[in-house]
N, C-alpha and C positions, 0 to 999 in steps of 0.2 A: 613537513619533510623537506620542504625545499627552502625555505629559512636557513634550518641548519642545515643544508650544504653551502648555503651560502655564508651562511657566520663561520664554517670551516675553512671554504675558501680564503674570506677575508682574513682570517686567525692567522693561515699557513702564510698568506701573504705577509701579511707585516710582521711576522715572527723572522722571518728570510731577510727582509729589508733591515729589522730591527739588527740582527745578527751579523750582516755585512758590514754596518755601520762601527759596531763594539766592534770588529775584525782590525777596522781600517783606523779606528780611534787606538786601539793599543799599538799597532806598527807608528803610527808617529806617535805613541808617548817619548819621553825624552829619555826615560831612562831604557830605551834601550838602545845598546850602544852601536856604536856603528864607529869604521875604523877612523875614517876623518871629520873632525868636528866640523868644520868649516864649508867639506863636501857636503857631508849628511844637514848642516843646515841651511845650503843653496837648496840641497837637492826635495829637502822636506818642505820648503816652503809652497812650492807648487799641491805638494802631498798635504798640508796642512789645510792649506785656501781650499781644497776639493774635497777635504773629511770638512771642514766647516760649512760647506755649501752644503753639502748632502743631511750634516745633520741638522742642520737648518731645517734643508726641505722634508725632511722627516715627521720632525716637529712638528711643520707647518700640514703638512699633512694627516698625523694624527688630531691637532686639534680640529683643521678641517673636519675629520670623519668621526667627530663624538658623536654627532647625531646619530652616523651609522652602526656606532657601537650600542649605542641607546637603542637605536633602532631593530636590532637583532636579540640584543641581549633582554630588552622587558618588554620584545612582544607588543611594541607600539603599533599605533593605527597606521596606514598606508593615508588617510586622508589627513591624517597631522603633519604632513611632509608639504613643504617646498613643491613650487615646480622643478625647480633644478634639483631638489635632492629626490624625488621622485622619479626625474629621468635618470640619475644614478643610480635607482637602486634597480630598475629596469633593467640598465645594462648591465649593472652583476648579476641579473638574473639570465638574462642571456646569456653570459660566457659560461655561468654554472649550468644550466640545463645542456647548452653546446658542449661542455666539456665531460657531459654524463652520457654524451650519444642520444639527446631528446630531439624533439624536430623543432628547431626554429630559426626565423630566415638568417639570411646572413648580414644585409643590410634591413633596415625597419623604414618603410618610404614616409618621408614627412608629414604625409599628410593623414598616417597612422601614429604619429607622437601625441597627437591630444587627446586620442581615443583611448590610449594604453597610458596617460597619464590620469583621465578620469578613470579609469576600471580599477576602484579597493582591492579588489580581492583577487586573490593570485589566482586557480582557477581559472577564471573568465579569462587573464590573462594570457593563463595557456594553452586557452582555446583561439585566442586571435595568433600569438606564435604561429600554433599550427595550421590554420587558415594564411596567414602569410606565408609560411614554409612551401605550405603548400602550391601557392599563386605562384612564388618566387621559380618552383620548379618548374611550374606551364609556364612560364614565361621562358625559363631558360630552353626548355626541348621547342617549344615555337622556334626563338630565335636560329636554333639550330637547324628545325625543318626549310625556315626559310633561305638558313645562307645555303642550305643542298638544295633547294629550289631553283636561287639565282645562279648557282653552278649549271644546275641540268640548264636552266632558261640560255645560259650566256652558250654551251655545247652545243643546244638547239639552234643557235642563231650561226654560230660562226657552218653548222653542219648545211645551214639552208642555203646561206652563201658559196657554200662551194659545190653544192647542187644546180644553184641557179648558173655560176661561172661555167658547170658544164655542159648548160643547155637541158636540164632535166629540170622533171615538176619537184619540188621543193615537199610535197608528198603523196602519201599513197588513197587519200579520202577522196569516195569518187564525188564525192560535191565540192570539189575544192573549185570544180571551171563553174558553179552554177549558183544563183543567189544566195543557198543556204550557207555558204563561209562566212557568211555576216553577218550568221546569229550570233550574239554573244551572252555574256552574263544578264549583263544589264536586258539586254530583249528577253529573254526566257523570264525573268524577273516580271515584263510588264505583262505577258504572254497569261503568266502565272494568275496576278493579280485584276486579270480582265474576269475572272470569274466570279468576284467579289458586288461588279457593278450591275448586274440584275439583280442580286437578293436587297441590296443595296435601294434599289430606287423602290422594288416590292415591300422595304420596309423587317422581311426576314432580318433580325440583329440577336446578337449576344453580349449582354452587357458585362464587364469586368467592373467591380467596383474597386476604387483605388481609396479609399476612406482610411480603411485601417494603416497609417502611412507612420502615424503614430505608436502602432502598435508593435512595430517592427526598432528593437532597440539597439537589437546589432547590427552594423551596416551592411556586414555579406548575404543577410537575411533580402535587405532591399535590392541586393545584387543578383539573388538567383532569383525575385521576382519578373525582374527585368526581363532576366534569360527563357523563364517561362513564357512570356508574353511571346518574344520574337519569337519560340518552339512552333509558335502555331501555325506560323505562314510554311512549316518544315512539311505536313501531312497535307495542304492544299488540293495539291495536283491530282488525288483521292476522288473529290468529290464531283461533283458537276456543280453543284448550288449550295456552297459554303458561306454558313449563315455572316451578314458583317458586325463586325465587332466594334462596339464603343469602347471608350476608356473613360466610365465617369469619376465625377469627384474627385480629379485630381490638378492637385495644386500646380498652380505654374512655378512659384516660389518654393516649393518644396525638394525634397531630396530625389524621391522619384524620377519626377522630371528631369531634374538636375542630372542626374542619370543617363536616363534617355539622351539629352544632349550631348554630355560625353562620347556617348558609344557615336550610336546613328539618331538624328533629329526626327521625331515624331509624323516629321512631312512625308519621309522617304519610308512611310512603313501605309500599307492600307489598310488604316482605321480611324478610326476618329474620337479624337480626344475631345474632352469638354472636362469645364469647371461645374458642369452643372450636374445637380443631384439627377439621377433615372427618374425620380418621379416628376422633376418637369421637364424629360424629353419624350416619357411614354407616359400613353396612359395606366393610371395604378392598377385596376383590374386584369389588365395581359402581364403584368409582371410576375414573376415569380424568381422566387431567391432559394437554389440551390443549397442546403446547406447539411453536414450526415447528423445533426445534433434534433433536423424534423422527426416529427413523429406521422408522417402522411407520406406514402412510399409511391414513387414514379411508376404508371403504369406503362405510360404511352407519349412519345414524343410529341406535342402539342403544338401545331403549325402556326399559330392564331397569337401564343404565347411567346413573351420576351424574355430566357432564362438570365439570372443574375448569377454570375460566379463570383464569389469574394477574392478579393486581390489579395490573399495575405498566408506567409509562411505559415503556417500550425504546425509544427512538426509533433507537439504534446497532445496534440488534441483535447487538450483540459478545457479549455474554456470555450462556451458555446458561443462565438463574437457574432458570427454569419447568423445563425438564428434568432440571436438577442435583435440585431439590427432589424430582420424582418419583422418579427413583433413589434417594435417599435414605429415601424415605418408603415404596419398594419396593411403589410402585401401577403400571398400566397406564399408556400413554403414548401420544397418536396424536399427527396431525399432517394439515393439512386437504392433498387431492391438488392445491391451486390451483395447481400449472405444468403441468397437466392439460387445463384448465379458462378460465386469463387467462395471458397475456404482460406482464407488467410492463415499464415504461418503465424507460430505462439511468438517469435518475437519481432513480429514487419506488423509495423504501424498501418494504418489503414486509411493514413491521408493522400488526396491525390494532388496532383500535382495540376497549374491550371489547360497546359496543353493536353493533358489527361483528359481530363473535364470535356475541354471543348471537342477532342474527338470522340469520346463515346456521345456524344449529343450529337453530331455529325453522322456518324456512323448508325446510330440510331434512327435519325431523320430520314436516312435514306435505304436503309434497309430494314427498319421495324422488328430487328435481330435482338435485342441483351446480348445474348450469347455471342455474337460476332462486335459488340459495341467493347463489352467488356474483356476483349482480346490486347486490350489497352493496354489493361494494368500489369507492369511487369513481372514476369514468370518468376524470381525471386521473391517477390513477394506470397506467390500465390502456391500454395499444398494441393489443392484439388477443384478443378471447373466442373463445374454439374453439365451436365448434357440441354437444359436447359426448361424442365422440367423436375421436378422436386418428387421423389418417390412418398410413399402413406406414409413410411415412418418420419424422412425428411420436415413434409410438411405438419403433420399432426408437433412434433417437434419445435418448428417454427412459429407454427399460432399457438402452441403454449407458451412458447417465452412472449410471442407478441399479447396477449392476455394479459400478461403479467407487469408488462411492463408500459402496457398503452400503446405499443408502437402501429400497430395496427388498427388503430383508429381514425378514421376518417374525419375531416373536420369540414 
């Protein structure tokens, strides 16, 4: 479908151009008369020099875009193209989706041209558009929030000045005469993260594993990882004794990282990174690997035990990565009881997300709830929460399909 808008596009184009040209080539034919020969051939010659240029560049242009014609008209491959003519056909693909009312951005940042040069298939294509269309917008209402920010900020300063000029407190907060005006970001910040350093030297940790870094092929995939990671420091203030967090297996040369750098450097966050596998920072017995493809169902938060949460988008949940790995790696394996607990809606997927993760395991640890762990998962996803107990029919129900399917077996 989008081909041939675009082979239309291009058609109505050069049929317009082709048209102006025959236009502009009959008025300077010679046979048509004009009352002074002499004027009409001072006056033509400028007219003739600029019908020859243009049907030059015509020309030059159609032979330019045989590829293009080839390329629309027998349905050739996308990977048999040029890079140059590849980023051409890109941008006719943007001005026709733009000019159908589709979403995509307005400028493509450079260091999205190689990404959308390697991607065949249109599709996938229109899926980074819209991923960019969509950046493009938070970037643009940011920029906006902030230039009304610097407006209030610059109001607020000139207002404080003319408070001070008349001998009045510059506000109304009754801690403005007393140490606490000098709390700031930054102090709540370390305030925040001093709760990290008991569980920390006690050894309580939660490990992320960052492995699958390869398994993530589209980059905004390794981008909302990222953001889940920082989510976690968001529900802190929660707990008393939040378990600390590794970051293993992850590459210092890799994209991940690379990441992290970009935004905030890995130093300014509390946790700890390493290159090294969990199995030579813990020992293999306390480990256990989170993953909902187990067949062995969490009963009880395990104080002794070092959960592993997989670092990695699934949004299909096709493939069992997290559990392959723990087989492999021949550690324990649970899997949280949630169809115990919430009913999921017929079309919300039933992957979580890994601040998800970390606060029902939190929440768990400190209050030995499900029912109040799994207040997590968001209410969009969720048709009906059990009270937190399972009725005869519920369960008789339950262990039939676990029967059936193994899940309920203990290993």
């Amino acid at each position: 479908m989008l081909i041939s808008r675009i082979f239309t596009t291009v058609t109505l184009k050069y049929q317009n151009r082709f048209g102006l040209t025959k236009t502009r080539s009959f008025l300077s034919h010679p046979s048509v008369g004009l009352s002074s020969e002499n004027g009409s051939n001072q006056g033509n010659q400028p007219l003739n020099a600029l019908d020859s240029l243009s049907t030059k560049k015509s020309i030059d242009d159609s032979t330019n875009n045989e590829w293009l014609w080839a390329y629309l008209r027998d349905r050739q491959s996308f990977s048999d193209l040029t890079e140059a003519q590849r980023r051409r056909v890109i941008e006719i693909e943007l001005q026709t989706l733009r000019e159908s009312g589709d979403r995509v951005p307005e400028v493509v940042p450079d260091d999205r041209w190689t990404q959308l040069i390697n991607t065949p298939i249109v599709e996938h294509r229109k899926s980074i558009y819209g991923y960019l269309f969509l950046r493009e917008l938070y970037r643009k209402r940011r920029a906006s929030i902030v230039a009304e920010n610097n407006i209030r900020r610059i109001e607020s300063i000139k207002r404080r000045q003319e408070l001070l000029a008349e001998g009045k407190p510059p506000t109304n907060y009754p801690g403005y005469s007393s140490i606490f005006r000098h709390l700031g970001r930054q102090q709540e910040k370390y305030l925040r993260e001093q709760a990290f350093l008991a569980p920390a030297i006690l050894g309580e940790a939660v490990v992320i594993d960052c492995g699958f870094e390869n398994e993530h092929a589209r980059e905004h995939y390794l981008l909302n990882l990222v953001d889940q990671i920082q989510y976690l420091f968001a529900e802190i203030h929660r707990y008393h004794s939040p378990s600390f967090v590794y970051l293993c297996n992850l590459s210092k040369d890799g994209r991940l990282q690379a990441e992290f750098n970009r935004r905030s450097p890995l130093e300014t966050l509390c946790l700890e990174p390493t290159e090294s596998s969990y199995l030579d920072v813990f020992p293999q017995e306390k480990l256990i690997y989170l993953s909902p493809d187990s067949n062995v169902e969490m009963t009880s938060f395990d104080h002794d035990a070092v959960y592993i949460i997989g670092g990695i988008i699934d949004l299909s949940g096709k493939k069992p990565l997290t559990f392959g790995k723990a087989k492999r790696d021949n550690i324990r394996h649970q899997r949280f009881p949630i169809d115990r607990y919430v009913k999921f809606g017929g079309g919300s997927g039933k992957t979580l997300t890994i601040d998800q993760v970390y606060n029902i395991l939190m929440t768990l640890k400190h209050t030995g709830s499900w029912t109040e762990a799994f207040k997590y998962i968001p209410d969009r996803k969720v048709v009906e929460r059990y009270s937190g107990k399972l009725d005869e029919k519920q369960q008789f129900e339950y262990e039939k399909f676990g029967r059936w399917t193994g899940l309920n077996a203990k290993h």
